[in-house]
C-alpha positions in Angstrom: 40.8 65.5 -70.8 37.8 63.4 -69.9 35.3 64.4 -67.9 33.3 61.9 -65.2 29.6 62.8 -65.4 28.9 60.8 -62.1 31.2 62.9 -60.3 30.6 66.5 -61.5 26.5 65.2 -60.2 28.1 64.1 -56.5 30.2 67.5 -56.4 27.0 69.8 -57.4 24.9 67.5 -55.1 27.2 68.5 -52.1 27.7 71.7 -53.1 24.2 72.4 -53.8 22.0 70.4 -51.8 20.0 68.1 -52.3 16.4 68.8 -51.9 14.3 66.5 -49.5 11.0 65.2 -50.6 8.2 66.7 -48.5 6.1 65.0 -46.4 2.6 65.5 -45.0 1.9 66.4 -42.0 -1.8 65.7 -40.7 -3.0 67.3 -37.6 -6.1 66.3 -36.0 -7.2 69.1 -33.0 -9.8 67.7 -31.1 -11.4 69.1 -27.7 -9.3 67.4 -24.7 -12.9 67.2 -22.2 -15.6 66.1 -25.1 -13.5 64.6 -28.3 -15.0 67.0 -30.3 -13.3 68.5 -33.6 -12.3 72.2 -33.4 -12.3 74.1 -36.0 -10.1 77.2 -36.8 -7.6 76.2 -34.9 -4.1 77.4 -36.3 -1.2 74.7 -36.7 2.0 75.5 -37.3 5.3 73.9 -38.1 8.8 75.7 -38.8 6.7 78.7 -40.3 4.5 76.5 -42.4 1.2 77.7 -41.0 -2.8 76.1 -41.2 -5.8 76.7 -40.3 -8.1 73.5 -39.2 -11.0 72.3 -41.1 -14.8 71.7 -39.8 -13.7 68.4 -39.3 -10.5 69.5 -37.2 -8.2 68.5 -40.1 -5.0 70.7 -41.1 -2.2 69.4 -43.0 0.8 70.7 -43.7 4.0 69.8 -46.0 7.3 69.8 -44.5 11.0 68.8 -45.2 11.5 65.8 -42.9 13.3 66.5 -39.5 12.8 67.4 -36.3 10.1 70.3 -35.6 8.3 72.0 -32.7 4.1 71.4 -33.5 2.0 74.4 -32.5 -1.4 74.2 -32.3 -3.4 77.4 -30.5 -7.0 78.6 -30.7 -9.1 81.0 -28.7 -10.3 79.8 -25.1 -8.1 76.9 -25.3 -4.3 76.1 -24.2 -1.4 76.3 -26.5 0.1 73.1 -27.7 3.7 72.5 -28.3 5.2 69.2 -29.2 8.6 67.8 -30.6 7.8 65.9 -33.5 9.8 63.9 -35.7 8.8 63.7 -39.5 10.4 60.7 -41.5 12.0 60.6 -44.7 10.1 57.6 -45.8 6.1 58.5 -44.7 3.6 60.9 -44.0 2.6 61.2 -40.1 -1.0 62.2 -38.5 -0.7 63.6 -35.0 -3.7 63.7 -33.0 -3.4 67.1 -30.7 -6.0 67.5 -27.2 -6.8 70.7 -26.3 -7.7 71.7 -23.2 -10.1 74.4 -22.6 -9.3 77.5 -20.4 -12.9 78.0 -19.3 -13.4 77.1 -16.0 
């Protein structure tokens, strides 16, 4: 009996899965009124969860797909937004928040 190598690999592939090659995510929160960064604010993707930099950086790695982006910090709005990540490339999403003050 002879065994094809190539096909036992397909049938454990599908069987299995295949892991997908993450992908970053960058996320730039910046104040809607002023452009200013905002720091602390937390991002989060499918449970993958960051806090922003002093710079208003987070980044985050994620499975490409289809996700719903959250971005919330104290005072301001939250932030939801369908994004799409590609198999192929990293994305950077630039998020305005709008402050609740009045």
């Amino acid at each position: 009996m002879t065994v094809d190598i190539e096909k036992v690999v397909e049938v454990l592939k599908a069987l299995v899965g295949e892991k997908k090659a993450l992908r970053k995510v960058i996320v730039e929160v910046k104040d809607a009124d002023v452009g200013a960064p905002i720091y602390k604010a937390t991002v989060a993707i499918d449970g993958v969860t960051q806090r922003t930099n002093k710079d208003g950086i987070a980044i985050l790695l994620v499975e490409p797909g289809k996700y719903i982006l959250r971005v919330d910090c104290y005072g301001y709005e939250l932030f939801e937004k369908e994004i799409v990540v590609p198999e192929d490339k990293d994305i950077k999403v630039i998020v305005p928040l709008k402050s609740m003050m009045l």
